[in-house]
C-alpha positions as CSV (number, residue, x, y, z in Angstrom):
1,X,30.3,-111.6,29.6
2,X,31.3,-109.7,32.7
3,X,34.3,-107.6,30.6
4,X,31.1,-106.7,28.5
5,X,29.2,-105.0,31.0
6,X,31.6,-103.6,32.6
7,X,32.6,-102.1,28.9
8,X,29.1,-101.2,28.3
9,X,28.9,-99.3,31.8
10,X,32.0,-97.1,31.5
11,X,31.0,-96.2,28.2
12,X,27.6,-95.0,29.5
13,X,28.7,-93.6,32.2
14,X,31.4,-91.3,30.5
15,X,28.7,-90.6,28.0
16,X,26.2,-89.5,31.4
17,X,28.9,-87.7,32.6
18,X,29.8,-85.8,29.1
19,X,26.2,-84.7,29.1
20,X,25.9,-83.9,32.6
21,X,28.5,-81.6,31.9
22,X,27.6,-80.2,28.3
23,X,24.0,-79.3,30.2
24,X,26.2,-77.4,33.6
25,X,28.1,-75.6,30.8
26,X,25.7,-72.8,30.7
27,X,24.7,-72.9,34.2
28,X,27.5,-70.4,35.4
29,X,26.7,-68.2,32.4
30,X,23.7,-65.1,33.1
31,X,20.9,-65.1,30.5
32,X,21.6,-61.2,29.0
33,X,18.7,-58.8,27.8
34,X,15.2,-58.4,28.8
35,X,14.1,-61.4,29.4
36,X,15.8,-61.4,32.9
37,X,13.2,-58.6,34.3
38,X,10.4,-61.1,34.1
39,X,12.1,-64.3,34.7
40,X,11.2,-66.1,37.4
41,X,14.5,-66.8,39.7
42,X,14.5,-69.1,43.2
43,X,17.0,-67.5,45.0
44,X,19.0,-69.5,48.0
45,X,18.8,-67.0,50.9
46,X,20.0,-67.8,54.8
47,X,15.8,-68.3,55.2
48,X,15.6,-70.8,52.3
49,X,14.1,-70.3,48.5
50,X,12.7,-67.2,47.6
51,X,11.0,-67.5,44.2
52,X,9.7,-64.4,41.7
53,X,10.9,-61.7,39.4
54,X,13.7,-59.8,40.6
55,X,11.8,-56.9,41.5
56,X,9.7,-59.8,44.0
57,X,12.6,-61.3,44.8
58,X,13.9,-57.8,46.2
59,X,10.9,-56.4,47.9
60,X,10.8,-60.0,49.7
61,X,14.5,-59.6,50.8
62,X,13.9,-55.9,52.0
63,X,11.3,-57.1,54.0
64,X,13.3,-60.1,55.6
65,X,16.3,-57.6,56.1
66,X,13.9,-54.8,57.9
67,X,12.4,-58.0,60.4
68,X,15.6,-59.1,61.3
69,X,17.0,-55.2,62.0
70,X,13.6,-54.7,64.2
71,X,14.6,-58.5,65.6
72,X,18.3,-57.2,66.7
73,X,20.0,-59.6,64.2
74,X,22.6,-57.6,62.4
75,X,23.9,-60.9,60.5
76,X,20.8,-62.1,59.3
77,X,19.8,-58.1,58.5
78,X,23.4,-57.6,56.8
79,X,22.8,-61.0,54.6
80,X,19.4,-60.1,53.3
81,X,20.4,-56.2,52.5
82,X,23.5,-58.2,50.6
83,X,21.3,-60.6,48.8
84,X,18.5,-57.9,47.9
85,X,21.7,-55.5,46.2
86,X,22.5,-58.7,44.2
87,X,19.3,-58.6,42.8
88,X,18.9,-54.9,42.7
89,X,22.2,-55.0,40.3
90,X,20.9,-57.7,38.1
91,X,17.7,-55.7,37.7
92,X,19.5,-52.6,36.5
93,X,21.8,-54.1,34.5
94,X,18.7,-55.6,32.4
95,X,16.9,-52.1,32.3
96,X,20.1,-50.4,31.3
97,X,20.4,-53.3,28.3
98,X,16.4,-53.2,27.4
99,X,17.0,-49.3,27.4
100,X,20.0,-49.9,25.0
101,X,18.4,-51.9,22.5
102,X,15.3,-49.3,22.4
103,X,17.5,-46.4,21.8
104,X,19.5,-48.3,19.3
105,X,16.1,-48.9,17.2
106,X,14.7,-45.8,17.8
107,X,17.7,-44.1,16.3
108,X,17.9,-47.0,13.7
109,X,13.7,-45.7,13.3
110,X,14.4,-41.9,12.7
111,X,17.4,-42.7,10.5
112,X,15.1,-44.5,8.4
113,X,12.3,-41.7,8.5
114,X,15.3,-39.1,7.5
115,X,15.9,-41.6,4.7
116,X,12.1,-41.7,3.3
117,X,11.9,-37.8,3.8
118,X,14.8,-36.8,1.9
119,X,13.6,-39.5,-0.5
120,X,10.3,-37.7,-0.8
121,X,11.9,-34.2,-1.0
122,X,14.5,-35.7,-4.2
123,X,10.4,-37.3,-6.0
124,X,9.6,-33.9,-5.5
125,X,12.3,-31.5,-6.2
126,X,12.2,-34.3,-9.5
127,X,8.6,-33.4,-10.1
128,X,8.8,-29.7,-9.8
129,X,11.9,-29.6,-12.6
130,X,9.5,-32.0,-14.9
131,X,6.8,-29.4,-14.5
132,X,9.4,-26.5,-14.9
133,X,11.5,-28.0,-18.1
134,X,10.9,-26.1,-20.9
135,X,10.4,-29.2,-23.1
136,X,6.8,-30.4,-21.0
137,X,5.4,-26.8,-20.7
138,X,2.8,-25.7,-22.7
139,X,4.4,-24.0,-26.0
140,X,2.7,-20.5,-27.0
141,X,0.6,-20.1,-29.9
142,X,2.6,-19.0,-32.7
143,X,0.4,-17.0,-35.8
144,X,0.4,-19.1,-39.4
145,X,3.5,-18.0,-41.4
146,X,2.5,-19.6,-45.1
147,X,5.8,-18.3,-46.8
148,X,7.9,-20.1,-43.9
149,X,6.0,-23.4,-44.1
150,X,6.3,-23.3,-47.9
151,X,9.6,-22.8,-47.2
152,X,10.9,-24.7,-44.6
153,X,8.9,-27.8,-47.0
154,X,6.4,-28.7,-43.8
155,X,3.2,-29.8,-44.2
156,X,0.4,-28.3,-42.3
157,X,-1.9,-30.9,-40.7
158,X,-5.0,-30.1,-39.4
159,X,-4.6,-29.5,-35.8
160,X,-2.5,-27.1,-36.8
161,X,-5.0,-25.0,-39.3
162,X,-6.3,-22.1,-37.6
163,X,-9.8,-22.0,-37.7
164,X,-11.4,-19.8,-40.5
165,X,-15.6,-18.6,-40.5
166,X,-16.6,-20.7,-44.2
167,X,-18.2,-19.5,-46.6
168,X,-21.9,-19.4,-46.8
169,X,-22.9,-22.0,-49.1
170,X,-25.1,-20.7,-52.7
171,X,-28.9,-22.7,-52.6
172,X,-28.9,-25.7,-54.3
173,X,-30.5,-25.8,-57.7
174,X,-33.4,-27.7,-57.6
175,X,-33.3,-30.8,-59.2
176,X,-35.2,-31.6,-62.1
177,X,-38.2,-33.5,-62.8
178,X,-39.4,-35.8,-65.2
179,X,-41.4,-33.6,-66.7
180,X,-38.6,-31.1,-67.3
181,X,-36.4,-33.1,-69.1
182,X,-37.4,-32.0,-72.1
183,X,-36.4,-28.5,-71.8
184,X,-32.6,-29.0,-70.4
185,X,-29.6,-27.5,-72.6
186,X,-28.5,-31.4,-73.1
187,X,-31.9,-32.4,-74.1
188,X,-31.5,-29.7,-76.7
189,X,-28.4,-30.6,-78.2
């Protein structure tokens, strides 16, 4: 039984140490982008943890570095001026990255305004030839030619007859009455 714990605890204890490391891989590794000019670091300075955004984190070690000048320590002034630089890099190598990005997608923003607007020029340039072609205008009224539609075998319809003033009409003949029967030309016969 003792081989079996002793198995058992090497096993876990290469498997700790496997994950211990997997989780230290990153450790060594700056996070890149934005993010980094509001994370919140604890830096390890000669006076102990300072904790806060870079830009706290600096104004903090600018401070500590001026107290120490005005105290006569050079060392401890020359460590904090070191340590606030560190952080002073850091922050501008963010910015420059954040100002990166935003160029990149305002460029990657006007290329796709240019794209829409010479889209919308081509619908209308499109819809100006429509409304130009020949073919969609309105055609001109052409006078009635009855020897060329005899001709040519076409039938008029009547949108196409030109409209003619008609003929008054003659009065209607009054009809007749029972009484008059009698005296009609048919009645005669």
């Amino acid at each position: 039984m003792a081989q079996r714990n002793d198995s058992q605890r090497l096993e876990s204890i290469s498997m700790r140490s496997s994950k211990s490391r997997s989780r230290n891989k990153n450790r060594n590794n700056r996070p890149s982008g934005g993010n980094i000019i509001n994370r919140v670091f604890d830096s390890s300075g000669p006076d102990g943890k300072v904790r806060g955004t870079p830009q706290q984190i600096i104004e903090k070690y600018n401070q500590l570095h001026r107290d120490a000048f005005l105290s006569g320590d050079r060392v401890d002034a020359e460590n904090f001026a070191q340590h606030a630089e560190h952080y002073t890099r850091l922050l501008a190598e963010a910015q420059r990255e954040v100002d990166a990005k935003r160029e990149e997608q305002e460029e990657q923003n006007r290329q796709r305004q240019a794209e829409r607007d010479r889209e919308r020029q081509e619908r209308l340039k499109a819809q100006e030839a429509a409304a130009n072609d020949p073919a969609n205008m309105d055609q001109p009224e052409v006078p009635d030619a009855p020897q060329e539609q005899e001709a040519s075998g076409l039938v008029e319809t009547p949108e196409e007859k030109p409209k003619r003033p008609r003929k008054p009409r003659a009065p209607r003949k009054p009809r007749a009455t029972p009484s008059d029967e009698g005296n009609t030309p048919e009645a005669a016969e």
